[in-house]
N, C-alpha and C positions, 0 to 999 in steps of 0.2 A: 504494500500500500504506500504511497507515496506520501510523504511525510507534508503536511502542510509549512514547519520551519525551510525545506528545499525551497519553496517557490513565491517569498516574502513581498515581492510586488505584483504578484496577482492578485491575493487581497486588496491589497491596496490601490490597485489599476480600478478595482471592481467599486470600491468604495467611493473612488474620486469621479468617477463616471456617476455615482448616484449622487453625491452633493450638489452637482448640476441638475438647474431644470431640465425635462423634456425641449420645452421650447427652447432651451437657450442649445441645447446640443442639435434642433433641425436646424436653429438660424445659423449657428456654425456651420456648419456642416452646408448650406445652402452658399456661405460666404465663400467656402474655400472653392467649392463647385462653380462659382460665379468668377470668380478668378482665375481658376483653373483655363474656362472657357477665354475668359479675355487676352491669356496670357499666347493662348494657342491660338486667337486673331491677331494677335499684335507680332507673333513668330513667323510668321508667313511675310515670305517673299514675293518680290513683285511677279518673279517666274511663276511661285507658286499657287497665286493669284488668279494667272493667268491660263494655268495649265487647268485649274479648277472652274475657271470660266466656261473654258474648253469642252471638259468633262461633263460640264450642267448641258451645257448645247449638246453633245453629242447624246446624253440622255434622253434627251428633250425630242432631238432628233429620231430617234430610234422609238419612241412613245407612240409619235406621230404615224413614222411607217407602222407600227404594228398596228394602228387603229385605220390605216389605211388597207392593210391587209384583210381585216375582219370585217369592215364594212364591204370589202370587195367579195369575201366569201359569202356576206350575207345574201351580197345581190345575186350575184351566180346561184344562191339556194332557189332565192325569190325566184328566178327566170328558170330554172330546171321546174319546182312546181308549178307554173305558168304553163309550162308548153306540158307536162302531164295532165294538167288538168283541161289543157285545147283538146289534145287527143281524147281525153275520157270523153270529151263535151263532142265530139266529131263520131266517135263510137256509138253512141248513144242516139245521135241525130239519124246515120244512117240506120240502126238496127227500128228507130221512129218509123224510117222514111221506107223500108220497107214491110212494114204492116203496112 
């Protein structure tokens, strides 16, 4: 069993984390996050900027085409039902037309 005298600042890692409110360790914890983030906008390069520019367009690009793609498969569905349902309508007019 491990000796609680071995591991002297875990208790006390434990207990200093409680002296703190709830709220005071989100807003921490929100502050460091919030810096975190400014630090890694303010670290970018002009290249890398631009490469990310790049990246949003070629995204963006490729969005496009695929919603280009599916509205083209749509309409091909549209028109293959279309011309099935001429034929059913041409079947039916002639089996009509002779009775």
């Amino acid at each position: 069993m491990p000796n609680s005298s071995c591991f002297p600042l875990y208790g006390l890692r434990g207990l200093a984390l409680s002296s703190r409110s709830e709220l005071q360790q989100v807003l921490e914890r929100r502050k460091r996050v919030q810096s975190d983030q400014e630090e890694e906008g303010q670290s970018r390069t002009p290249l890398e900027d631009v490469l990310l520019r790049r990246q949003q367009k070629q995204l963006e690009r490729e969005k496009e085409q695929e919603e280009r793609v599916r509205e083209e498969a749509q309409l091909m569905e549209f028109v293959r039902v279309r011309q099935n349902l001429r034929k059913i309508h041409s079947v039916i007019q002639n089996k009509a037309a002779n009775f």
